[in-house]
C-alpha positions as CSV (number, residue, x, y, z in Angstrom):
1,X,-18.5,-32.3,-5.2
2,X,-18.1,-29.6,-2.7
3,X,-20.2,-26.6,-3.8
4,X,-17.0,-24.2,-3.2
5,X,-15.0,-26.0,-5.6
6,X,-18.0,-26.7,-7.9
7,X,-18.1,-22.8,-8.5
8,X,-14.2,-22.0,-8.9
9,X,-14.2,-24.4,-11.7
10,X,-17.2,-23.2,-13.2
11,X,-15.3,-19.9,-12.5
12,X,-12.4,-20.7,-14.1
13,X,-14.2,-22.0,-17.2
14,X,-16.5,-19.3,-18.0
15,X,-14.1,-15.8,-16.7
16,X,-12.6,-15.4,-20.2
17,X,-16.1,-15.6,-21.7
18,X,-17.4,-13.4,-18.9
19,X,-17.5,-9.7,-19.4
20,X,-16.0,-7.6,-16.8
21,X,-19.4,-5.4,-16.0
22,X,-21.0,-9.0,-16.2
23,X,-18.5,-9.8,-13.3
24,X,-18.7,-5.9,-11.6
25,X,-22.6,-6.6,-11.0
26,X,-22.4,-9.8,-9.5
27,X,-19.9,-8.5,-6.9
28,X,-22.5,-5.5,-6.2
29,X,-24.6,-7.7,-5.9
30,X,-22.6,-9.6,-3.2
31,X,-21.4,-6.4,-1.6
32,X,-25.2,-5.9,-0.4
33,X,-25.6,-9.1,0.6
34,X,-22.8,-9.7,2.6
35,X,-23.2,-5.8,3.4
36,X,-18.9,-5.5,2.4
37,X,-16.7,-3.0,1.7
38,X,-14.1,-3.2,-1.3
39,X,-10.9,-1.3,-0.3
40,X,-8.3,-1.7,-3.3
41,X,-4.7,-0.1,-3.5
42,X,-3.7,2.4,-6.0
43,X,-1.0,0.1,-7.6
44,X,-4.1,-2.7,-8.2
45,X,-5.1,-3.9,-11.7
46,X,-7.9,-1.1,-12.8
47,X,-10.7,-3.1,-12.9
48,X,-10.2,-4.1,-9.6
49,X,-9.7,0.1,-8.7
50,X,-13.1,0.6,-10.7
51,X,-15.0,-1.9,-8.6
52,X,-13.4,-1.0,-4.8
53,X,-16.0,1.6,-3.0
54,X,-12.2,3.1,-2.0
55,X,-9.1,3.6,-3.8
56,X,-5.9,4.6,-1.8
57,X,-2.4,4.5,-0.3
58,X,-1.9,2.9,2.9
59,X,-2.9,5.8,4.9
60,X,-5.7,6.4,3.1
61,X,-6.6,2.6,3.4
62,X,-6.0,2.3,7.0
63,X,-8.2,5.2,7.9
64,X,-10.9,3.5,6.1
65,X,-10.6,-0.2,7.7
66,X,-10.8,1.5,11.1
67,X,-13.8,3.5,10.9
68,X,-16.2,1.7,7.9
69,X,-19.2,0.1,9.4
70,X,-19.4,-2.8,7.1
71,X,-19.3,-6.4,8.5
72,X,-17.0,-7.7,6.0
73,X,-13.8,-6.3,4.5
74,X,-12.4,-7.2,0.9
75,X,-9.2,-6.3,0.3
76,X,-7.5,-5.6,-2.6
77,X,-3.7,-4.7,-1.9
78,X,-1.2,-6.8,-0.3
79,X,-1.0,-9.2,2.8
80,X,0.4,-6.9,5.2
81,X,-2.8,-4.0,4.5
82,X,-5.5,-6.7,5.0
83,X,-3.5,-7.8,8.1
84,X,-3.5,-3.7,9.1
85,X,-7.5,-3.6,8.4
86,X,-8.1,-6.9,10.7
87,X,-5.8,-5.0,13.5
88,X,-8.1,-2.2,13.6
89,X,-11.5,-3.8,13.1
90,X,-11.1,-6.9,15.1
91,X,-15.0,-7.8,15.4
92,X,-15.2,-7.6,11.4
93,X,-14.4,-10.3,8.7
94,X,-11.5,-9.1,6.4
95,X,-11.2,-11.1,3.0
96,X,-8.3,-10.9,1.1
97,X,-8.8,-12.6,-2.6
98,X,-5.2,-14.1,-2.6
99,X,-3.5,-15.1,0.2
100,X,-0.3,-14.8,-1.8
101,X,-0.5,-11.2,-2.6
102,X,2.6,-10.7,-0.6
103,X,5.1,-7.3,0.2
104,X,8.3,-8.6,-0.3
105,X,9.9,-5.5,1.4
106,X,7.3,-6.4,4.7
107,X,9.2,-10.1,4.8
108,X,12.4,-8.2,4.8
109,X,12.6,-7.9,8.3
110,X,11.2,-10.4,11.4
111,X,10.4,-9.3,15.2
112,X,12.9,-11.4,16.6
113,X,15.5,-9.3,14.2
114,X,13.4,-6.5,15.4
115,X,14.1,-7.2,18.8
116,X,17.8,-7.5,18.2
117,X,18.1,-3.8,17.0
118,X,15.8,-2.4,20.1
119,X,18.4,-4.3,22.6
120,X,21.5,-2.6,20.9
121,X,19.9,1.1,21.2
122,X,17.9,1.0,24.2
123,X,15.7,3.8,24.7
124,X,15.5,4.9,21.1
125,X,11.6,4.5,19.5
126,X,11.0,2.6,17.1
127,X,9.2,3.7,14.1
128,X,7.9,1.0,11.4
129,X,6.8,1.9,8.0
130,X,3.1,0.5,7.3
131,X,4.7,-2.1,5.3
132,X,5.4,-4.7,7.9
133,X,3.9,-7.9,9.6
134,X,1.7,-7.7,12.3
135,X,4.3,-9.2,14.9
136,X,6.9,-6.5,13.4
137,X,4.3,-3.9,14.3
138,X,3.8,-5.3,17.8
139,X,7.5,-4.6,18.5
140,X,6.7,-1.2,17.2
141,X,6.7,2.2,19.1
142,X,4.4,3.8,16.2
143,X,3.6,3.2,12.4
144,X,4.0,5.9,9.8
145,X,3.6,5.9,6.2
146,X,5.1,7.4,3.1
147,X,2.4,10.4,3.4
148,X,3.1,11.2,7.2
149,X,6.7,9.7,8.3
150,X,7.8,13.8,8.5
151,X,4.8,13.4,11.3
152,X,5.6,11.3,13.1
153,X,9.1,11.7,13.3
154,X,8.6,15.1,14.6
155,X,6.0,14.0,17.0
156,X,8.7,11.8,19.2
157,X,11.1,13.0,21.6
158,X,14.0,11.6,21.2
159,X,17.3,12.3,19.0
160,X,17.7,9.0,17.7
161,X,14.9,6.7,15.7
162,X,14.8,2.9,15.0
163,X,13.1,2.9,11.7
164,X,12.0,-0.2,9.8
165,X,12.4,-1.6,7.1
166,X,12.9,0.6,4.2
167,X,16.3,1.5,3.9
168,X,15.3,4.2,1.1
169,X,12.7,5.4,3.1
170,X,14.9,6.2,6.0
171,X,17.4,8.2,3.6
172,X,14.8,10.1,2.7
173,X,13.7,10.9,6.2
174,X,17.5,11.4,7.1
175,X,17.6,14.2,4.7
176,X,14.0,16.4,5.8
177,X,15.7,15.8,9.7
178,X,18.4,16.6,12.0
179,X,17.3,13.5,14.2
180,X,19.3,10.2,13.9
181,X,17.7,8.0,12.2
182,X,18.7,4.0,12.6
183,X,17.7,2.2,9.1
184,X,16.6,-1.8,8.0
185,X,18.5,-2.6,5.4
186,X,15.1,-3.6,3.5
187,X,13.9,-2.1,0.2
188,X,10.9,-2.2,-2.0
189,X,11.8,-4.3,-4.8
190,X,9.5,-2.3,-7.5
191,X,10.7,1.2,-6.8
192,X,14.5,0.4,-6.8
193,X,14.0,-0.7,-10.3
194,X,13.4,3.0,-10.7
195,X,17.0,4.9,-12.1
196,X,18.0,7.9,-12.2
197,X,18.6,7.5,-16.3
198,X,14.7,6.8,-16.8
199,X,14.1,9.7,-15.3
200,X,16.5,12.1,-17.2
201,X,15.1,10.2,-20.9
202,X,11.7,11.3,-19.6
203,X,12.3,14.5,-19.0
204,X,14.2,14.7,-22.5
205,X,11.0,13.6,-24.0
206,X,8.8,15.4,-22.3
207,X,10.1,18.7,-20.8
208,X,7.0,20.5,-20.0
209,X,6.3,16.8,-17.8
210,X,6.3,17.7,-14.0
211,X,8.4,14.9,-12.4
212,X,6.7,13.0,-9.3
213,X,8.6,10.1,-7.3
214,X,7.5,8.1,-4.8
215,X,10.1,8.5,-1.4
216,X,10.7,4.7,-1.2
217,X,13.0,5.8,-4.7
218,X,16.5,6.2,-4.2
219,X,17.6,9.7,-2.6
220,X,20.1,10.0,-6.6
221,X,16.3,9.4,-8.2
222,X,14.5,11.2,-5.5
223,X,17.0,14.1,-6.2
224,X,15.5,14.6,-10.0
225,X,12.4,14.9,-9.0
226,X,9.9,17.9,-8.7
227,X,8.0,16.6,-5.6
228,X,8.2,13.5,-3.6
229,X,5.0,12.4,-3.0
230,X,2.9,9.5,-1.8
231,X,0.7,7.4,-4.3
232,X,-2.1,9.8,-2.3
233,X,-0.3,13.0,-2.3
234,X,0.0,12.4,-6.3
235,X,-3.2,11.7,-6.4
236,X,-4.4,15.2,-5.1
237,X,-1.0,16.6,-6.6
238,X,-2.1,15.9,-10.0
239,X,-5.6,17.0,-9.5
240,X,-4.6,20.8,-8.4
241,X,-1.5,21.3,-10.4
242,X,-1.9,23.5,-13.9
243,X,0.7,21.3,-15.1
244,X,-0.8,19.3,-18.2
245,X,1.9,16.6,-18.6
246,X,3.3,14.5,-15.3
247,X,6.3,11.9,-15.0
248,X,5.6,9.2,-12.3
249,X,8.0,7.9,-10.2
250,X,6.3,4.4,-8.9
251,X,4.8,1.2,-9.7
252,X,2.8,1.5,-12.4
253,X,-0.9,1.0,-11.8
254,X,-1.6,4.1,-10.2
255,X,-1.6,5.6,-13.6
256,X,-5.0,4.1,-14.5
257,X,-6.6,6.0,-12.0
258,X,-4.3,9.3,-12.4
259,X,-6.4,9.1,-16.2
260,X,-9.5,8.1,-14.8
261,X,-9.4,11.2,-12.4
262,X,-7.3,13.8,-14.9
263,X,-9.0,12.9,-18.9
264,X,-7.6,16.0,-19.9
265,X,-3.9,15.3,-18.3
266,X,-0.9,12.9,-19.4
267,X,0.8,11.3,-17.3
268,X,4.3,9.2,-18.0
269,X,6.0,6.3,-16.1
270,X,9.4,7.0,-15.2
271,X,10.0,3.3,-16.6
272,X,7.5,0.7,-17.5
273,X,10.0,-1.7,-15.1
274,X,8.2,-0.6,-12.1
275,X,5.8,-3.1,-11.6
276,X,4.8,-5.0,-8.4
277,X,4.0,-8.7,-9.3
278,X,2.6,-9.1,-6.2
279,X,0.1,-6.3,-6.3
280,X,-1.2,-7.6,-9.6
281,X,-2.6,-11.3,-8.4
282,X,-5.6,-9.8,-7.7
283,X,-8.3,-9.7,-10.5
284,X,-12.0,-9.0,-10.8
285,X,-12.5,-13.2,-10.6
286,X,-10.4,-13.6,-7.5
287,X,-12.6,-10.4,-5.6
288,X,-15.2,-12.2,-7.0
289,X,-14.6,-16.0,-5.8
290,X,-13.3,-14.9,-2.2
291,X,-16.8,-13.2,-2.0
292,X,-18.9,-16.4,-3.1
293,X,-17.0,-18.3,-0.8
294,X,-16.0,-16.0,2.0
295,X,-12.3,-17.1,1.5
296,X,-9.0,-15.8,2.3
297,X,-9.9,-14.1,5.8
298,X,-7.1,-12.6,8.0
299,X,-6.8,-13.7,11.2
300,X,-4.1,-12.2,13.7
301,X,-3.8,-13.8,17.3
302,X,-4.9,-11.2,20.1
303,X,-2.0,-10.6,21.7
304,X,-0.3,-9.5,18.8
305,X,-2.7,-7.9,17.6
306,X,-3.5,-5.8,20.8
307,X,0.5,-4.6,20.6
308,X,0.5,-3.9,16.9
309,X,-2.9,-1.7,17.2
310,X,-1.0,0.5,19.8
311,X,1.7,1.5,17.2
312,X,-1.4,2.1,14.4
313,X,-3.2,4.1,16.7
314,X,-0.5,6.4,17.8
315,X,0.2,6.9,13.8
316,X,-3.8,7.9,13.3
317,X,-3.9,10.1,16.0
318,X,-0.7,12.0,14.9
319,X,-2.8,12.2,11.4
């Protein structure tokens, strides 16, 4: 039997009678041998969070891929970020631990659709959220992300905007600018599950709680909120504010590390519905396996990958 499959069995077998600091150490151990960096999203599982050398948004992530000096990439997130980190670092190997860790909102729109919209509004730039495939991004003018989309917005001349795919996401930028903005009709599937009623019972039940929403929410949720903030900007949010008590507006696993980094805080998701399935395939044995076997690596034909990297770098350098 093939040696690969030899160990995922064994794997398989022995991970529910494997502690997880058993499993931590033998990817650390890994890490030096393979000399790899473990990049992990703020919505992962924590024990993946605990393990990454990074935890981050998509900005945050993306400034990492591009200037770590590691020869192999894991990461922990979804499809379209390890796609991102392969964009950037072309010459490095970029794991990801299961290929089916998917963005549903990134498949809501194709280049070809892409294309369409440029042809019916020539001349207007077109601005795609982080969350897309690497051939959307080739079709791209420049990227933005929930943290910096006010950015680059601002940063481009023109009075009208393409801007792909979050249909949410472009409200919200609609309403901070006097621009046109064209939307996708996508949306995130996690944060729409988010309703203005779970975020009036919170506050009923917690009053003193400072409410915190992600901007891929609905503008009538967005609306109730006390900031709009990315998963990073809560991050640092939560760390300076004198508020004790915090309502979170978006998928639910960046509250393990909003404890991990606040002990003395509480913190409150607006509803316990706001989960990514996709964000949670990843677990300490699948980090672990892709690093045994070096499985799951990104690859992204050059030519698109040339394009899409213009529309990255444009978005870092308005950073």
């Amino acid at each position: 039997m093939d040696s690969r499959f030899k160990f995922l069995n064994y794997s398989r077998r022995i991970y529910k009678m494997t502690s997880t600091k058993d499993i931590a150490g033998e990817i650390a151990e890994l890490k030096k041998k393979l000399n790899a960096v473990i990049l992990a999203h703020n919505y992962q599982l924590g024990e993946v969070q605990d393990v990454a050398d990074y935890v981050g948004d998509s900005l945050g992530l993306s400034q990492q891929a591009a200037k770590t000096d590691a020869g192999v990439i894991v990461f922990c997130g979804v499809y379209f970020m390890a796609e991102t980190a392969k964009i950037l670092s072309p010459e490095k190997t970029v794991l990801i631990p299961d290929m089916n860790a998917r963005c549903p909102l990134a498949a809501m729109i194709k280049s070809d659709e892409l294309r369409k919209v440029k042809a019916e509004h020539p001349g207007a730039p077109v601005v795609s959220y982080i969350n897309t495939t690497a051939s959307v991004k080739a079709e791209t003018d420049v990227c933005c992300t929930s943290s910096n989309l006010l950015k680059v917005s601002d940063s481009l001349d023109s009075d009208t905007i393409i801007f792909t795919p979050d249909k949410h996401l472009a409200a919200y930028l609609q309403s901070k600018t006097e621009k046109k903005i064209i939307p996708w009709h996508g949306y995130c599937l996690t944060h729409v599950k988010i309703l203005p009623e779970h975020i009036i019972r919170q506050r009923k039940l917690h009053p003193e709680a400072k409410v915190l929403v992600h901007p891929e929410c609905r503008l009538d949720v967005i609306g109730l909120a006390d900031e709009t903030l990315s998963t990073g900007g809560m991050i640092r949010y939560a760390k300076s504010s004198p508020a004790n008590e915090f309502i979170i507006g978006t998928e639910t696993g960046i509250i393990h590390r909003l404890k991990k980094e606040n002990p003395g805080k509480k913190f409150y998701p607006a509803t316990e519905l706001a989960v990514c399935p996709n964000m949670k395939k990843i677990d300490l044995w699948k980090v672990l396996a892709s690093m045994k076997n070096m499985e799951h690596e990104i690859r992204v034909p050059e030519d698109i990958r040339k394009k899409a990297k213009k529309a990255i770098d444009r978005m870092l350098e308005i950073v």
